[in-house]
C-alpha positions as CSV (number, residue, x, y, z in Angstrom):
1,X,6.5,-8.5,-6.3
2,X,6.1,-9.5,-2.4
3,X,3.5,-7.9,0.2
4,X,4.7,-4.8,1.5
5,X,7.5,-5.1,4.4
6,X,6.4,-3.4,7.3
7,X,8.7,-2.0,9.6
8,X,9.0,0.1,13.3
9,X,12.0,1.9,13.8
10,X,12.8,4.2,17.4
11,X,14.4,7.1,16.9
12,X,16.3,8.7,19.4
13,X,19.6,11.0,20.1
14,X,22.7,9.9,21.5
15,X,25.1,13.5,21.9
16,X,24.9,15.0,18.5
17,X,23.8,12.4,16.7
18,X,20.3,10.8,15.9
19,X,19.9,6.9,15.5
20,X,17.1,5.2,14.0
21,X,17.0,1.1,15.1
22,X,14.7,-0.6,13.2
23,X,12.9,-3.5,15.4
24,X,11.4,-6.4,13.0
25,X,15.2,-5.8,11.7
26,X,18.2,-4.9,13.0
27,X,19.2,-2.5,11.2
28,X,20.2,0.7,12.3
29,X,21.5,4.4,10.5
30,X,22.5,7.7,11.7
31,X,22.3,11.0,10.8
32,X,22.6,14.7,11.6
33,X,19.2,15.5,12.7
34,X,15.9,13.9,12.9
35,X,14.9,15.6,9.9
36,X,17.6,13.5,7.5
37,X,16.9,10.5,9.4
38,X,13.8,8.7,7.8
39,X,15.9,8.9,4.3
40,X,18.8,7.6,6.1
41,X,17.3,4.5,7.2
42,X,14.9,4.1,3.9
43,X,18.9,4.5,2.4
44,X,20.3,1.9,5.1
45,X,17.3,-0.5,3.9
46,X,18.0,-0.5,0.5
47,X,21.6,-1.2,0.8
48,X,20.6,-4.3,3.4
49,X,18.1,-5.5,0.4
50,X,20.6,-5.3,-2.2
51,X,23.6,-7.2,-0.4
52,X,20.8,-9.7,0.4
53,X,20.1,-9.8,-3.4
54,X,23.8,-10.5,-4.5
55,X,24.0,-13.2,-2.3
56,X,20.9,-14.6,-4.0
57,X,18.5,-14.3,-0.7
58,X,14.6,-12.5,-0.4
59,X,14.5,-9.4,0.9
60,X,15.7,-8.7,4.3
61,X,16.1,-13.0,4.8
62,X,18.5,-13.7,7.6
63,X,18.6,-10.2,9.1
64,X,17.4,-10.9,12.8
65,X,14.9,-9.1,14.6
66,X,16.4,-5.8,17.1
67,X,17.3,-6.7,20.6
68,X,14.2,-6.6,22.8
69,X,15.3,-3.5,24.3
70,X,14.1,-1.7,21.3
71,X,10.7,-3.4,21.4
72,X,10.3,-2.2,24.8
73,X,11.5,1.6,23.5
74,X,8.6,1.2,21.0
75,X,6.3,0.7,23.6
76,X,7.6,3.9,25.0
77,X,7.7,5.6,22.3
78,X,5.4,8.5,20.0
79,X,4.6,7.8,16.8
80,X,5.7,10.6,14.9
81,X,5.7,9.5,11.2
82,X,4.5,6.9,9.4
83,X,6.4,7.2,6.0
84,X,4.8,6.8,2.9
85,X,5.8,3.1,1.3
86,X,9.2,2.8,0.0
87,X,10.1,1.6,-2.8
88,X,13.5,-0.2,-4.0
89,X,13.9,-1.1,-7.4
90,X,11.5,-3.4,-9.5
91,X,12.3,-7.1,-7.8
92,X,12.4,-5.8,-3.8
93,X,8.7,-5.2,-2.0
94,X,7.9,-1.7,-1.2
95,X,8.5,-0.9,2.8
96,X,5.8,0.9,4.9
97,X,8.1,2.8,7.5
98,X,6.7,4.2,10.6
99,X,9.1,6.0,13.2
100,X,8.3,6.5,16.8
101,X,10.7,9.3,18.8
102,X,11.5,8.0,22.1
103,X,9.8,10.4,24.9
């Protein structure tokens, strides 16, 4: 198995609805509250890593990095947690999450 994937993601609220964007990755998943939200992107993740898998590619290969927008949210941004590593099935690295809540 790979070195851990490390990944930032900004979390933020648009209406009723809280986004995380991840920033080495574009990826990005919603949920109802910033509570849910840390297991929706770990769940967003996962899915990315096993499309990339049935295609026969490494983990996360291909998936470009956020818009630099969100780099400069990061800078912006409070870390708020830094989530415990992930892991996704026996071939996939695990993934050290940390969010940062946009002030």
């Amino acid at each position: 198995m790979s070195d851990e994937i490390k990944l930032h993601v900004i979390a933020y609220q648009e209406a009723d609805v809280w986004l995380a964007q991840g920033v080495e990755y574009d990826i990005l998943a919603r949920a109802d509250s910033f509570d849910l939200l840390p297991q929706a992107f770990s769940d967003a993740v996962a899915k990315t890593i096993a499309i990339g898998a049935a295609l026969d590619r490494a983990p996360l290969d291909g998936i470009k990095p956020a818009p630099d927008k969100f780099k400069a949210m990061l800078r912006a941004s409070i870390p708020v947690q830094a989530k415990d590593p992930v892991l996704i099935g026996k071939t996939a690295p695990p993934l050290d999450i940390t969010f940062a809540k946009v002030a």
